[in-house]
C-alpha positions in Angstrom: 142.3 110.6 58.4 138.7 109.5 56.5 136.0 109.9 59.4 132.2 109.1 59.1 130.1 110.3 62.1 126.6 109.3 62.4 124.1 111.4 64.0 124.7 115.6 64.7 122.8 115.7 68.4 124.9 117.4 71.1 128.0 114.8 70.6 128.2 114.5 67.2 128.1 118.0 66.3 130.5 119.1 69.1 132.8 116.3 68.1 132.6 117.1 64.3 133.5 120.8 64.7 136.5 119.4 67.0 137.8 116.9 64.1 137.0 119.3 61.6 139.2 122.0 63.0 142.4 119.4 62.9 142.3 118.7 59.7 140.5 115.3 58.9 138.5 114.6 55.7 134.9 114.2 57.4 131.6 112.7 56.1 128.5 113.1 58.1 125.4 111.0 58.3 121.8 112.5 59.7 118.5 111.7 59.1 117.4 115.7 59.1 118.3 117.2 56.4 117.9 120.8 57.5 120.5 119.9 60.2 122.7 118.9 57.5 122.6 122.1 55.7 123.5 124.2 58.6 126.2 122.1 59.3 127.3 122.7 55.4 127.2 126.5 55.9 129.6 126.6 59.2 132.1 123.2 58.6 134.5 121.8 55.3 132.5 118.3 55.8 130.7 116.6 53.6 126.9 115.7 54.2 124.9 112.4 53.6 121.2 112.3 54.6 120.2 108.5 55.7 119.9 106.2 58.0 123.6 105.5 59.2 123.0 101.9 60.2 121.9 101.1 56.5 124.9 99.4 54.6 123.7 100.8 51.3 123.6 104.7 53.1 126.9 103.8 55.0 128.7 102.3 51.2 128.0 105.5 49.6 129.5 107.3 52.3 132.8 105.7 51.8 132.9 102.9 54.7 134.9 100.3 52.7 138.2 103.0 52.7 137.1 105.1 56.5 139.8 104.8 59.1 137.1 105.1 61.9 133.1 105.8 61.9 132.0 107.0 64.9 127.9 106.9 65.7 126.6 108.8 68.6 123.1 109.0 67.5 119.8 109.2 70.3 119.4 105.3 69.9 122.2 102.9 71.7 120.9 99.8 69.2 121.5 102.3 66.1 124.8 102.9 67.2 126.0 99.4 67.7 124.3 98.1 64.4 125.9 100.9 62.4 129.1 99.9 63.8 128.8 96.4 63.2 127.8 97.5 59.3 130.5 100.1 59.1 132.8 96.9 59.8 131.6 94.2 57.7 132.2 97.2 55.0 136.0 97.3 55.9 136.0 100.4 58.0 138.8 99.8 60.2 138.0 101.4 63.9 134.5 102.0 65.3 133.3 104.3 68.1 129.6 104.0 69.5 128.6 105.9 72.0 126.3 104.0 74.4 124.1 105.3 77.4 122.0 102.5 78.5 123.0 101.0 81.9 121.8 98.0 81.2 124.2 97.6 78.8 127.6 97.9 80.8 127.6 94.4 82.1 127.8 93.0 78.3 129.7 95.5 77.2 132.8 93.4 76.7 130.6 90.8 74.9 129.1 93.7 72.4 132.5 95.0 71.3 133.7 91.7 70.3 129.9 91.1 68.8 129.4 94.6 67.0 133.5 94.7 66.4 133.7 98.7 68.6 137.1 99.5 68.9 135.9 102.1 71.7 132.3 102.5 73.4 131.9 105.9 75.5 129.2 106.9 77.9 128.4 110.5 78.2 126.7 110.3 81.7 128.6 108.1 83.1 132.1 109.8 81.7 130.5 112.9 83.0 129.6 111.4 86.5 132.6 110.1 87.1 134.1 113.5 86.3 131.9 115.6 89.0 132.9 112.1 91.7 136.6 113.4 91.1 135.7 117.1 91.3 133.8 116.4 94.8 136.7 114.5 96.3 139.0 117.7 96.6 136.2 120.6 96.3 138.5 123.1 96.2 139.7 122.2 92.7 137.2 123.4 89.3 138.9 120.1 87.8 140.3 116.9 88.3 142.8 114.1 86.1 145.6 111.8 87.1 148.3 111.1 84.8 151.4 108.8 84.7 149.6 105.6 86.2 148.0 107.8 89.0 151.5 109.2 90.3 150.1 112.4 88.6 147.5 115.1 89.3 147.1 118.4 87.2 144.5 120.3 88.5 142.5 123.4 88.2 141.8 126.5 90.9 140.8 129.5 91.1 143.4 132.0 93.2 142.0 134.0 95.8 142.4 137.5 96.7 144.9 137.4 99.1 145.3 133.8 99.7 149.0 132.7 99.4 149.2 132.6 95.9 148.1 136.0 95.2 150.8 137.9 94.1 154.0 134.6 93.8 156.0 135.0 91.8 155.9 131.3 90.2 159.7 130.6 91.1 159.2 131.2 94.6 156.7 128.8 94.6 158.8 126.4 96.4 159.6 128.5 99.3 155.8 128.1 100.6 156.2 124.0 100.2 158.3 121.0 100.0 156.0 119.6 98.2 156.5 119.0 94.4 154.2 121.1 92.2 154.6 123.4 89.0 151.9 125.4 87.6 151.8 124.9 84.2 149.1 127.2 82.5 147.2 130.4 84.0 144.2 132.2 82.3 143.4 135.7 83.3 140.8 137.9 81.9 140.2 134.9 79.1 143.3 135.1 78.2 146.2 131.7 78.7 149.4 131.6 79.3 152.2 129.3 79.7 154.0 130.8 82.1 157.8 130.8 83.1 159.3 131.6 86.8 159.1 135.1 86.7 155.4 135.2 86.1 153.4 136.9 88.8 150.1 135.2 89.9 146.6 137.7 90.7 143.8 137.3 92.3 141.1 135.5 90.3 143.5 134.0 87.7 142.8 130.3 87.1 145.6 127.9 87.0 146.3 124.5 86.5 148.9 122.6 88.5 151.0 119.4 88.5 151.8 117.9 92.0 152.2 114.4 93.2 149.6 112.4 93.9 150.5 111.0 97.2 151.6 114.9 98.3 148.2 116.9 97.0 146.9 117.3 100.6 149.5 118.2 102.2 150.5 120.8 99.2 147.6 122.3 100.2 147.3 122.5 103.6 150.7 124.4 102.8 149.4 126.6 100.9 146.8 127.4 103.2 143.4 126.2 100.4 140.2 125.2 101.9 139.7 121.7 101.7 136.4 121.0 102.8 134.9 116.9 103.3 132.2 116.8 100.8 129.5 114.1 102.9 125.9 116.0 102.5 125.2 116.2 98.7 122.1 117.7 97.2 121.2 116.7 93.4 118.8 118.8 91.5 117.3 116.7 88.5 117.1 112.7 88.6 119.0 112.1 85.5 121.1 109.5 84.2 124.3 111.5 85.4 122.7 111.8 89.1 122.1 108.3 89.5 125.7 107.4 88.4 126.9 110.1 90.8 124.4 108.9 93.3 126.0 105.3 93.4 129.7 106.6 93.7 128.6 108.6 97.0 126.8 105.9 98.0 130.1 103.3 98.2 131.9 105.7 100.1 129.6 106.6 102.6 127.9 109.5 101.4 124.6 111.3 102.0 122.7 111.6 99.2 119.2 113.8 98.3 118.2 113.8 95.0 115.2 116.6 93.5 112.9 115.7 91.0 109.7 117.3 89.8 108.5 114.2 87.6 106.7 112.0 90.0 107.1 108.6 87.8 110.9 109.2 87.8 110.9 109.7 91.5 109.5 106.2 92.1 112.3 104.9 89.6 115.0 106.6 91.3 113.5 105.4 94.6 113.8 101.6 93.4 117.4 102.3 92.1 118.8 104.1 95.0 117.2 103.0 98.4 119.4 104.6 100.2 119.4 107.8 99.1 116.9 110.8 100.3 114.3 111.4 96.8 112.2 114.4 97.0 109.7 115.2 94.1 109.5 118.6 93.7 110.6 121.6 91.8 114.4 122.0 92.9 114.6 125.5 90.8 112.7 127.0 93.5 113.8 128.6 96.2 111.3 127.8 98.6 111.9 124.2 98.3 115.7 124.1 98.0 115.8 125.8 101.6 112.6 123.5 102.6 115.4 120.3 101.8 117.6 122.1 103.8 120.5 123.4 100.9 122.0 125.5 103.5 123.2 122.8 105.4 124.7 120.5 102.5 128.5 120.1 101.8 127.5 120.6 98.0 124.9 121.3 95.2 124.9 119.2 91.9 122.5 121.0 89.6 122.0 118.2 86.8 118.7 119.3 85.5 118.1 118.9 81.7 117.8 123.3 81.2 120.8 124.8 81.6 119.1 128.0 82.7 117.9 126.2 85.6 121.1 124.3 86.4 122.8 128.5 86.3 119.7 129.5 88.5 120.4 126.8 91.1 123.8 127.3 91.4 124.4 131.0 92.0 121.6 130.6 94.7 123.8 127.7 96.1 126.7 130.1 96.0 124.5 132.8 97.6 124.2 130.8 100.5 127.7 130.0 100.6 127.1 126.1 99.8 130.8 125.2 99.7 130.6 123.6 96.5 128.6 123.9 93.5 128.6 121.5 90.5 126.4 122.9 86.9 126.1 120.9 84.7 125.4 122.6 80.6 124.9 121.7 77.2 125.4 125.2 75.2 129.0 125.5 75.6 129.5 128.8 73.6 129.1 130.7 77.2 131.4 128.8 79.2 134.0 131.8 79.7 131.3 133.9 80.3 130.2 131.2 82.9 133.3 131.4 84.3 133.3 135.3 85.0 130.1 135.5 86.4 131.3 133.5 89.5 130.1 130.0 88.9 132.2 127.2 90.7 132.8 123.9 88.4 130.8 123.7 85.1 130.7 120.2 83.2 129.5 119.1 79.8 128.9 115.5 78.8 129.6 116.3 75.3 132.8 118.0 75.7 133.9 115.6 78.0 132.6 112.8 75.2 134.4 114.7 72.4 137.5 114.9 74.3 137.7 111.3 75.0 137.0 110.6 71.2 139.6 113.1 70.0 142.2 111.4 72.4 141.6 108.4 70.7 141.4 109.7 66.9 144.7 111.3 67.9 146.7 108.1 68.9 145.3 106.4 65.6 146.7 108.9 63.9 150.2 108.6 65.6 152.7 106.8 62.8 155.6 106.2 64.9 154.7 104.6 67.6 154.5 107.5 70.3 150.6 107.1 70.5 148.9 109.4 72.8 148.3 107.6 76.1 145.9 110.4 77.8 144.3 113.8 76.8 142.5 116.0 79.0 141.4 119.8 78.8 141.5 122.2 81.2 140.3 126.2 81.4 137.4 125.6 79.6 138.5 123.8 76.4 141.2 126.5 75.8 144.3 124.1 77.6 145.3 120.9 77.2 147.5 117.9 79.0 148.6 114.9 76.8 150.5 112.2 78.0 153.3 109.9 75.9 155.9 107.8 76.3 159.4 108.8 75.3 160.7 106.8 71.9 163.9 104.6 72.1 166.2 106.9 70.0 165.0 110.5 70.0 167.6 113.3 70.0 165.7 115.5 72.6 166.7 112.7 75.3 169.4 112.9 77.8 169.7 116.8 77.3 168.6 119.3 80.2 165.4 121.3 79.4 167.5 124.6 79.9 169.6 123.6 76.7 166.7 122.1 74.9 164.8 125.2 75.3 165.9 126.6 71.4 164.7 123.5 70.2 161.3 123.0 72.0 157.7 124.5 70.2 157.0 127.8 71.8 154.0 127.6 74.6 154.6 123.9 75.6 155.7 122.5 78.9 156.7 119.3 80.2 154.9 119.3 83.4 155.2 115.9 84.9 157.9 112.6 83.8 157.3 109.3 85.5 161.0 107.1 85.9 161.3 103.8 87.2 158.5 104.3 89.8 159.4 107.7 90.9 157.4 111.2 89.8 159.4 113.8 88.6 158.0 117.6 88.7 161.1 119.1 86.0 163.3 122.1 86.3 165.4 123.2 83.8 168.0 120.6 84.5 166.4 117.5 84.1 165.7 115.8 80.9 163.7 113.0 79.0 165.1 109.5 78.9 163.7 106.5 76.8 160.8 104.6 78.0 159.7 107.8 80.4 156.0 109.3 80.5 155.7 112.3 80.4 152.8 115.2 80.0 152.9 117.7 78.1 150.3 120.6 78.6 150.0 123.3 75.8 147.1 126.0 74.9 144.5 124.1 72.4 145.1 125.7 69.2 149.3 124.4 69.6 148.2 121.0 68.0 150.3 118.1 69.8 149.5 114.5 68.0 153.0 113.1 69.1 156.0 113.8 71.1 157.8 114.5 68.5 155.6 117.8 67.8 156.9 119.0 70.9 160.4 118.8 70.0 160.2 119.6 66.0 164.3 119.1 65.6 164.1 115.9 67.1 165.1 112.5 64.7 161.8 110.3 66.2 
């Protein structure tokens, strides 16, 4: 596929890397040269120095024969014009990414007037990412698949919780509930395990389970669920306020840290009813003075991710039930990981992923377009959901016996049938018109079903 991005901030360069690495024929746009040239050095892209809403830049880049152009420069008004350009041109899908809040209530009306086939939020994609996160603590990260019937989740096992030392196909001897864990990463390593695998303590794993039955799977299994009511914020951003708001509706106690004193007036007009302290959250001294002992979780949103790293182990020193860090240099997310910090989240991964998810199902040519895409284990997992074509020869055949035929490290972990959830064993199969999710490591590339099952005729 022939992609323009526009702008290489945080976003754009994450997201070209990502499009790069599956094989699309890229062309970037940036005013900055010397950013251009780095990129040159590291990525197969072409480079075009300019200003991507200009027609004349965005015609020598190609727009009249692109599939999509995606702009995620600084400047929401850049983004929208360049789409509406990149159209007129005969660029046949646009992306634009757009922050402003004040835009969300015309957003419908701006995609019909700037023709965006998709507009993303990074803050508010990330916010409502941590609001997931905070409604069952004990998970590092959150999605529902299949219409909702579905959660996969993330954990961390315990040293001698329950799970510490199963063996995965005795799972179901600890709970009725329906649940299958689908991918585990120890010592930075993931695999997609069968029954005989043995679980440790401090492996990561995702899960699939029910929706409707999450609770009570863990109440089985004896994990902390904690009510998250008392949240502490550290840094009035963008991605605080949206977070702010979703507490807010359901009932929840919100303070909110901010050294700039101008901000702390705005975020008092915004959010009345939340607690706003201006002072510097990094510091000790004032995190205890706001009393971080006593809150159900810490949200370190600040714009340095040092700082963000800082609060949040001293959250965790105190035993703060929950922590929530929020970074931008992503290159040390396993190392993150190790050193004991709770949930990390990144509004540009979280951006990318939600682009690629989309670039993906344009690219799908038989009609088994990718519904969902998520990523799990720090990028290096992922969970995809399809439905299944009318007329493939992987259908009505039990997993067991389709197990030749299936690409190595990929699992069907959930199916959804006429209303009901199915969590699959080796004798159940796919039927036409199911949804199903498919989770496999990140560098297995699954566009379509159909890469999941290579021998199969759709």
């Amino acid at each position: 596929m022939f992609i323009i991005v526009v702008g290489q901030g945080k976003v754009g360069t994450t997201l070209s890397s990502q499009l790069c690495a599956e094989g699309h024929d890229i062309v970037i746009i940036d005013r900055e040269a010397d950013v251009l040239k780095k990129l040159q050095e590291t990525l197969d892209v072409a480079t075009l120095c300019g200003n991507g809403a200009a027609g004349s830049v965005l015609e020598e880049a190609g727009a009249a024969r692109a599939d999509l152009l995606i702009a995620c420069t600084d400047s929401d008004e850049v983004n929208l014009l360049s789409c509406m350009v990149a159209r007129k041109l005969g660029t046949k899908n646009t992306i634009a990414r757009v922050r402003n809040p004040e835009y969300d209530s015309d957003l419908r009306l701006l995609k019909d007037e700037f023709h965006i086939s998709l507009s993303i939020n990074p803050e508010l994609t990330c916010a409502r990412e941590i609001f997931r996160i905070l409604r069952f603590p004990a998970f590092l990260k959150r999605e529902t698949f299949l219409r909702d019937k579905a959660e996969l989740v993330e954990l961390k096992v315990a040293p001698g919780s329950e799970l510490d030392g199963l063996k995965l196909m005795d799972l179901r001897r600890l709970t009725d509930e329906k649940a299958l864990i689908c991918a585990v990463e120890r010592q930075g390593q993931v695999t997609i395990p069968d029954g005989t695998f043995v679980l440790q303590g401090n492996d990561r794993i995702s899960l699939t389970a029910e929706a409707s039955g999450l609770v009570r799977f863990m109440n089985d299994l004896k994990l902390p669920a904690p009510s998250i009511r008392k949240v502490m914020m550290v840094g009035g951003s963008r991605i605080a306020i949206h977070v702010a708001r979703m507490l807010i509706k359901n009932k929840g106690r919100v303070t909110i840290i901010e050294n700039d004193a101008e901000k702390c007036r705005l975020l008092t007009e915004l959010l009345p009813e939340a607690t706003i302290i201006s002072g510097n959250g990094s510091l000790q001294e004032v995190l205890l003075a706001e009393g971080v002992k006593d809150t159900d979780a810490v949200l370190a949103l600040t714009g340095f991710d040092e700082e963000n790293l800082t609060i949040s182990m001293f959250a965790n020193y105190l035993k703060v039930p929950k922590t929530v860090t929020k970074i931008d240099r992503t290159e040390y997310l396993e190392v993150y990981s190790n050193a004991g910090i709770d949930t990390i989240v990144s509004p540009k991964l979280l951006t990318a992923n939600e682009i690629v998810r989309y670039v993906r199902a344009m690219g799908s040519r038989s009609g088994q377009s990718m519904l969902a895409l998520s990523r799990f284990m720090d990028g290096k997992v992922e969970a995809m959901e399809f439905i299944v074509p009318a007329g493939a020869n992987y259908c009505d055949i039990p997993f067991k016996a389709l197990q030749a035929r299936k690409r190595k490290n990929t699992l069907v972990a959930a199916i959804a049938r006429n209303r009901q959830l199915i969590i699959p064993s080796g004798n159940d199969c796919l039927l036409p018109e199911d949804r199903v999710v498919i989770v496999a490591p990140r560098d297995v590339t699954i566009s379509e079903l159909k890469d999941v099952f290579p021998g199969g005729n759709v």
